[in-house]
C-alpha positions, -999 to +999 in steps of 0.1 A: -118+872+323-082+865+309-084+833+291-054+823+315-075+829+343-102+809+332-083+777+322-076+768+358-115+773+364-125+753+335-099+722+346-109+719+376-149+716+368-138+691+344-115+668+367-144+672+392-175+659+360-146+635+351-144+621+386-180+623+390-184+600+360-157+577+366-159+543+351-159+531+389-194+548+394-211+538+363-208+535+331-200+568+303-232+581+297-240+590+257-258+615+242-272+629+209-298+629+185-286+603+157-321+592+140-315+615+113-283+605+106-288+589+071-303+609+043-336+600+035-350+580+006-355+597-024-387+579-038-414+567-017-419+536-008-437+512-042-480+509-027-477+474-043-450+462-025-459+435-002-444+409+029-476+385+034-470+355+033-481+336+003-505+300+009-482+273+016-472+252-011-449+220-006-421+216-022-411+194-055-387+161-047-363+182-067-369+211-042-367+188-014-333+170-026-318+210-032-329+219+007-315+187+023-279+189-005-277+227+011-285+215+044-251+189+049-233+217+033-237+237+061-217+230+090-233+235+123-238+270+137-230+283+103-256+305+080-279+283+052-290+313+031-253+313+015-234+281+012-203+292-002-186+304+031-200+300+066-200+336+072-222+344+046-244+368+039-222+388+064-230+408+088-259+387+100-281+388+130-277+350+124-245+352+146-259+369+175-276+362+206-302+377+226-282+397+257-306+421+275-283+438+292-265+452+260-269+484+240-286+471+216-306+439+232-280+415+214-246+399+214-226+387+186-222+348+188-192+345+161-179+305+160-148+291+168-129+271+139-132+297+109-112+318+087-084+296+085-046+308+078-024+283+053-009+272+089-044+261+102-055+287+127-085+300+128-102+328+142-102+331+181-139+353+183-131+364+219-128+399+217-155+402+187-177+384+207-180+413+232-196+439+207-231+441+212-239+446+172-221+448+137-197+480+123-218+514+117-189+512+081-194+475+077-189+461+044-219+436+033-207+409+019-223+376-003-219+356-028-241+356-057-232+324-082-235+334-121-242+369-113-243+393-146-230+426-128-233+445-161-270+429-166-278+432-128-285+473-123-260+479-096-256+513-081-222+525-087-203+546-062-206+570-091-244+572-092-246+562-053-286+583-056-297+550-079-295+531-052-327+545-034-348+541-065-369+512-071-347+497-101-316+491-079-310+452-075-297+463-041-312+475-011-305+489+024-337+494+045-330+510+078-360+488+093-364+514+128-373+546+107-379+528+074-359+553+053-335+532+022-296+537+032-280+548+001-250+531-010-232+517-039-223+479-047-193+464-067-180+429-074-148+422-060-120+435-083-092+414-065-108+378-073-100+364-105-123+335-101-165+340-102-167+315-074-145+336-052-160+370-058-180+387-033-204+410-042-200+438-021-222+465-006-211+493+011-233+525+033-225+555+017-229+570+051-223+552+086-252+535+097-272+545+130-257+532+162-283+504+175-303+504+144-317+470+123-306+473+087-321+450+063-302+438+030-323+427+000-311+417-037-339+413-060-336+408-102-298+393-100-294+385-138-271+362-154-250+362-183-278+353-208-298+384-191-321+360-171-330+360-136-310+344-114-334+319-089-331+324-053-311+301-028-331+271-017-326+281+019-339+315+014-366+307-010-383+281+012-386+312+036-395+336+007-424+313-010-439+299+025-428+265+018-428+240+044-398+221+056-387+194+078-358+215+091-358+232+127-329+254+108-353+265+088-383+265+107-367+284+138-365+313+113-395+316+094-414+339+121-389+367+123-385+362+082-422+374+081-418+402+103-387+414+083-402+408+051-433+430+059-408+456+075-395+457+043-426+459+023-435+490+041-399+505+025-411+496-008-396+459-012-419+434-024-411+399-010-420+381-044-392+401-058-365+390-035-335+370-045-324+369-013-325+390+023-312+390+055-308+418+087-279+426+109-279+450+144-252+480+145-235+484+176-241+509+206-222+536+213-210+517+243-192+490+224-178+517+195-167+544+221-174+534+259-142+521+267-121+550+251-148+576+271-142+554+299-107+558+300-108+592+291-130+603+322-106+582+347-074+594+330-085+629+335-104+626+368-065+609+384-047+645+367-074+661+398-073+696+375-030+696+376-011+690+344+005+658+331+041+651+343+064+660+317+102+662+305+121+681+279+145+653+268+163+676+240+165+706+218+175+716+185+180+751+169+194+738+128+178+726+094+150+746+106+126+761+084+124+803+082+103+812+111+112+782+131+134+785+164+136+753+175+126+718+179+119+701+209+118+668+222+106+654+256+080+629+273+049+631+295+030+604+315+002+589+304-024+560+327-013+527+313-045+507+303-025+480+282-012+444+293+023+440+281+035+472+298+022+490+263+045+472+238+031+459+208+008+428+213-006+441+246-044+442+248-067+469+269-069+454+308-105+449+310-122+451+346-144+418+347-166+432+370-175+468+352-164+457+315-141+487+314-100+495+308-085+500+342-050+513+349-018+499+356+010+518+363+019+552+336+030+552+301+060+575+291+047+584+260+072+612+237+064+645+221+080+664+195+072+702+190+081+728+162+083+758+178+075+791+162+097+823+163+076+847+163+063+828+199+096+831+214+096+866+205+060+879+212+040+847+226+004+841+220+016+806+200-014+789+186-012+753+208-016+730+180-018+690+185-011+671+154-013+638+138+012+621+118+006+595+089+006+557+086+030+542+108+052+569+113+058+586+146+056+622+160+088+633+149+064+645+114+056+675+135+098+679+127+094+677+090+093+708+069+059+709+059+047+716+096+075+734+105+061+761+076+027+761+085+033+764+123+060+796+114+030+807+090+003+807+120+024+810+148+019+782+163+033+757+187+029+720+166+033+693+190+029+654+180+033+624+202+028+584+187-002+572+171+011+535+193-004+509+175-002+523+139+032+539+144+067+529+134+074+506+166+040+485+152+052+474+122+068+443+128+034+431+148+012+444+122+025+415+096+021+394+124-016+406+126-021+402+089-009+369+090-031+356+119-060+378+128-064+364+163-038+388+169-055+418+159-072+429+188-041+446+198-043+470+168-073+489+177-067+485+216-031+504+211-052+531+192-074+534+218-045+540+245-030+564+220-063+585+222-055+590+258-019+599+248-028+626+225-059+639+250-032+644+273-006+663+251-031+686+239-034+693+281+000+693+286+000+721+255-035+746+274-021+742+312-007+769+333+015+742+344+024+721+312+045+729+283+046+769+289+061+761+320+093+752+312+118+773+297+116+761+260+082+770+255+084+807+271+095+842+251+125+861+258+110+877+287+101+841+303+066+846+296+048+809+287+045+815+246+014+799+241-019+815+241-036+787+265-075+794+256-077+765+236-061+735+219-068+727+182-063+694+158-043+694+123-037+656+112-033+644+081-037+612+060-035+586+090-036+616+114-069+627+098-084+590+102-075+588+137-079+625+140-119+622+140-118+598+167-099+615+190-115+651+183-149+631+192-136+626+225-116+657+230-129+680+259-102+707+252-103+712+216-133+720+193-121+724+158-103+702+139-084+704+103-084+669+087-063+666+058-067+639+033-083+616+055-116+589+056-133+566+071-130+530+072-100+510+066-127+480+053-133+505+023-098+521+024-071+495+023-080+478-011-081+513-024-049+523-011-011+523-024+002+518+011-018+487+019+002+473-015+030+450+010+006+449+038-017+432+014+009+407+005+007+394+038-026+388+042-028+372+006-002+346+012-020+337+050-052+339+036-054+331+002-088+327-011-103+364-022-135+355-007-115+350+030-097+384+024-134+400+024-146+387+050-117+392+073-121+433+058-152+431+075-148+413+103-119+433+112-135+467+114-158+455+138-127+463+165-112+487+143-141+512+145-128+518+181-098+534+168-106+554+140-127+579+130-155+556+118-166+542+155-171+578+167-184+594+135-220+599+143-207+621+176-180+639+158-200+672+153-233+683+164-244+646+185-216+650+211-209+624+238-218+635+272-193+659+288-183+666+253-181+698+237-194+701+197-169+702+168-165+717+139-143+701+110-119+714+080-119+687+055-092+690+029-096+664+001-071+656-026-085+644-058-072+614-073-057+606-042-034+576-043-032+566-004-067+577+010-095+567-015-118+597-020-151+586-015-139+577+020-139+611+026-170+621+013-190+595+036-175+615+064-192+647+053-222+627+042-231+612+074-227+649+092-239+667+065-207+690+063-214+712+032-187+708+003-170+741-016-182+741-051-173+743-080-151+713-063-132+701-095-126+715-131-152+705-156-144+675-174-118+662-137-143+639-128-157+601-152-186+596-131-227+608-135-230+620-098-198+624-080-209+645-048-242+626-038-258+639-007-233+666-003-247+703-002-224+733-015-218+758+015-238+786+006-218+817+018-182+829+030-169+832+050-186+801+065-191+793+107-193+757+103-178+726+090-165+722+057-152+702+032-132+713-002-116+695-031-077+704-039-071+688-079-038+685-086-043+677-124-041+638-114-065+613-130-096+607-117-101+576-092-112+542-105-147+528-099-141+500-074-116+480-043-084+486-066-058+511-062-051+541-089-022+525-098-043+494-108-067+514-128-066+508-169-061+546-172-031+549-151-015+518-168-016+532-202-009+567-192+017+569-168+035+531-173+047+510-196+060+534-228+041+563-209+071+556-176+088+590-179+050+606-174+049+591-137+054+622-121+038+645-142+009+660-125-019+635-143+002+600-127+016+617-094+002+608-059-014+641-051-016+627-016+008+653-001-006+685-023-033+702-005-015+707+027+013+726+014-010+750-008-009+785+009-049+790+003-049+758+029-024+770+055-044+808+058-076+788+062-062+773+091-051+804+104-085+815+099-106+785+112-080+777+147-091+811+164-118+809+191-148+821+169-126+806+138-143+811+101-140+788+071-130+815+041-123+807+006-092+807-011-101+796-043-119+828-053-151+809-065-133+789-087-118+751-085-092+747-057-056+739-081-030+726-065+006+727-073+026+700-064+046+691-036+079+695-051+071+729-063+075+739-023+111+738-006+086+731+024 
């Protein structure tokens, strides 16, 4: 059958599933096997570890006068096993609630009062309070006091593998399948005082939807190489010691069960300097309003295409192979409050939980349109992504114009709303009071529904090919309608996992220079630099700023790819097709940290191209951990591949390139006229101008699309940008 002739078919059974499973009828059902999403352990568990319960032993009058001085420094409703900041250890299963009805048999139970800005106001837990668990990408934050880190054997994102052997300090048990999570831990680079320094963990992979993690730091050294003894509040719980306190005593059964939980992983309680658990949220709170309002935004089209209108055209500074740009706008289901604008939260149904619409959105598109389309049709529909806060008109810049003349294809972009240029105003405002930020990821989400509906607009009989700017010389429609496909890069890669999640009418995706989370990202990123300026001077303290990372991707995981990860590929949602992924990486990057990337692939297993870097590129034991090589070409799966540009290797740790020793004596300073050599340069904007990337596309967006190599078993070089008039 013509793929023309099947389209119509293949709308209309999905308006008819999408009404069938609209949000008024129940809620989005989810799918997928996810239990193996973490690699497993590499060592088995120690046979002497144990989580009985030693006799009970009172404690000292010192002991005593330690437990009740920890005691009144703990404000009501706030955590005792970390003194230093209410929120500590966070995330904690200390700040939920027992719900039932939720995904994951809990609620999070955040207080009011905390986190305050210089101006007083503190954190308004609302909309956190809906989630039914923690981030899958959540940071894991405490405070250690007198902490050696170079005497403490940390696992460095470097040698993330020693973190799932028995002499790491640090450990992640997954306490449903019992496997150690492997991930790396660093001391906050960004505090200049020890007593405002976080020690940081972070999953090197996203961690299971619904599961119980547990966190355990055992031999924590000091400066003098000795260990460091456990809180009070913890050890009375640790060493069985009896206690006056109902805060204490309220806890001590589930601490048992956890601590044998844990001994079955390998961790002996004796050992501990401190533990604690935490729940990850369900799939409904990550994804199940953006599902929701995917199904009734494409259950109202009824199998007909979004209304659209060409708003303008222009036929010079075009690229060669380029005739035109176009402009126009299309309607979209409004599920904001504020008629969309910036500030406007999702309109939530109290009766079903769920987004429900109000009137349309006109959201815009911009479209570089091919030549050899106008001439001969069959124009590879392409919807892509642009960067942080810019806006759709990237799909006018030169760079896409090339590639779509290169493939033939129709690019078309339309506004990531609430990371685009019309946010930035409200996004200092967010920064500077994040009782504001729920409007952030809501505006993502709506913006998921935009771009769902351009890459419609792009496949219908009745969309873009419909009108005269998008049809050949003979009037034909230009584009080959069979399918849609994703290119996004940087920001558009980021968000550009989410939405493929959720996309019914594409199934491969090329994400360029992209990652998952902003909680790992932003302190590793150049373009968070005046962003993070804000924050500083609203939140001062360096142990606040953590935090707030943390507590922020709990919502922001609904708008990026990290909420909808562990469905991206082979685990799809229900009425979801599988995806397959082009991961372009470049090394050194200066905007999107790296190893952000790499817990993408980890988490879905995509297999890497090796040799990835030139020998001698990288300063780190084990740069690639978990990641497999692809082991043939050409290659019908995901994929992920290095592009070096030359540039220095990125630093260990939440600072930016810029910030690292190396780059400061190399590329500043006396060494100023080297910053644009190839070593200092942001490679950021390298790989996707490389011809060995843009025929891999053309390769991987066909129907039965193959990942080749262009590298010719050897490193991926890059030239840089301004080697390309493109």
């Amino acid at each position: 059958m013509n793929a023309r002739l099947r389209l119509p078919i293949l709308i209309g059974v999905v308006a008819l599933v999408a009404l069938a499973c609209s949000p008024e009828d129940n809620q989005p059902a989810f799918t997928g096997d996810i239990s193996k999403g973490n690699p497993p352990a590499e060592e088995a568990a120690t046979a002497t570890a144990s989580g009985e319960a030693p006799e009970p032993v009172d404690l000292t009058d010192v002991e005593s006068s330690q437990l009740q001085a920890a005691l009144e420094q703990t404000e009501p409703g706030c955590e005792v096993l970390d003194t230093r900041s209410c929120l500590l250890p966070f995330p904690s299963d200390a700040y939920t609630v027992e719900d039932p009805a939720s995904g994951t048999g809990r609620r999070v139970n955040l207080p009011s009062g905390l986190l305050a800005n210089v101006d007083g106001a503190t954190l308004d837990p609302t909309a956190w309070n809906e989630n039914d668990g923690f981030s899958p990408n959540t940071p894991i934050l405490v405070h250690v006091p007198g902490i050696d880190p170079n005497l403490t054997n940390l696992p460095s994102e470097g040698d993330i593998g020693f973190s799932v052997t028995e002499e790491s300090a640090t450990v992640i048990v997954d306490l449903d399948s019992g496997q150690l999570v492997p991930h790396w831990a660093e001391m906050d680079k960004r505090a200049d005082n020890p007593e405002d320094r976080a020690l940081i963990l972070r999953p090197a992979t996203s961690l299971i939807e619904t599961h119980r993690f547990a966190v355990a730091l055992r031999d924590i050294k000091d400066s003098n190489g000795l260990e460091i003894p456990a809180p009070i509040g913890f050890k009375v719980l640790r060493d069985n010691n009896p206690t006056q306190s109902p805060t204490i005593e309220e806890r001590r059964e589930e601490f048992d069960v956890v601590f044998n939980e844990m001994a079955a992983a390998g961790v002996n309680r004796a050992d501990l300097y401190l533990s604690w658990w935490f729940t990850v949220a369900s799939a409904e709170t990550l994804a199940g309003k953006a599902l929701a309002m995917r199904d009734d935004a494409f259950g109202r089209l009824n199998g007909q295409a979004p209304t659209f209108e060409v708003t303008g055209t222009r036929t010079d500074d075009l690229q060669p192979g380029i005739a035109k740009i176009v402009e126009g706008t299309f309607e979209v289901p409004l599920y904001l409050t504020e008629r969309g604008r910036p500030g406007g939260v999702l309109n939530i149904d109290p009766a079903t939980g769920d987004p429900v619409a109000s009137g349309t959105y006109t959201a815009s598109f911009v479209c570089s349109v091919p030549e050899a389309g106008v001439q001969n049709g069959e124009s590879i529909p392409v919807v892509y992504g642009h960067g942080l806060l810019g806006s759709a008109n990237e799909a006018d810049s030169s760079q896409v114009q090339h590639t779509a003349a290169e493939l033939n294809a129709l690019y078309c972009a339309t506004n990531w709303i609430g990371l685009s240029a019309e946010d930035v105003a409200y996004a200092f405002e967010a920064l500077s009071d994040i009782s504001k930020f729920p409007s952030v990821p809501d505006r993502l989400q709506q913006s998921l529904i935009n771009t769902l509906y351009l890459g419609r607009l792009m496949i219908h009989p009745d969309g873009l090919g419909n009108a005269p700017e998008f049809q050949t010389t003979s009037g034909a429609n230009m584009i080959n309608t069979e399918t849609a496909y994703y290119d996004g890069n940087s920001q558009g890669a980021i968000m550009g996992g989410a939405v493929t999640a959720i996309a019914q009418d594409w199934t491969r995706a090329s994400l360029g220079v992209g990652g998952m989370n902003y909680s790992t990202l932003l302190n590793r990123s150049v373009d968070f630099d005046e962003y993070f300026v804000v924050l500083r001077n609203a939140y001062p303290n360096p142990l606040d700023q953590q935090i707030i990372f943390g507590v922020l991707q709990m919502l922001w995981d609904s708008g990026e790819t990290g909420g909808y990860v562990q469905h991206l590929t082979d685990r799809p949602y229900d009425l979801t097709p599988a995806k397959e992924v082009l991961m372009t990486v470049a090394f050194g990057d200066h905007q999107v940290a790296n190893i952000t990337s790499q817990n993408i692939a980890r988490t879905l297993g995509i297999p890497m191209y090796q040799p990835a870097l030139p020998v001698g590129a990288t300063i780190v034991p084990q740069p690639f951990y978990g990641l497999d090589p692809i082991r043939s070409f050409p290659w019908a799966g995901s994929a992920l591949f290095y592009w070096d540009s030359g540039t220095l290797a990125p630093p260990l740790g939440n600072i930016t390139p810029t910030m690292s020793q190396r780059y400061i004596a190399d590329c500043t300073g006396a060494n100023a006229d080297q910053a644009d050599s190839p070593r200092c340069a942001d490679p950021h904007e390298d790989p996707r101008r490389q011809p060995g990337v843009i025929e891999q596309k053309a390769q991987f967006f066909q129907p039965e699309g193959v990942v080749i190599d262009p590298c010719g078993d050897a490193p991926c070089i890059s030239k840089q940008r301004d080697e390309f008039d493109y």
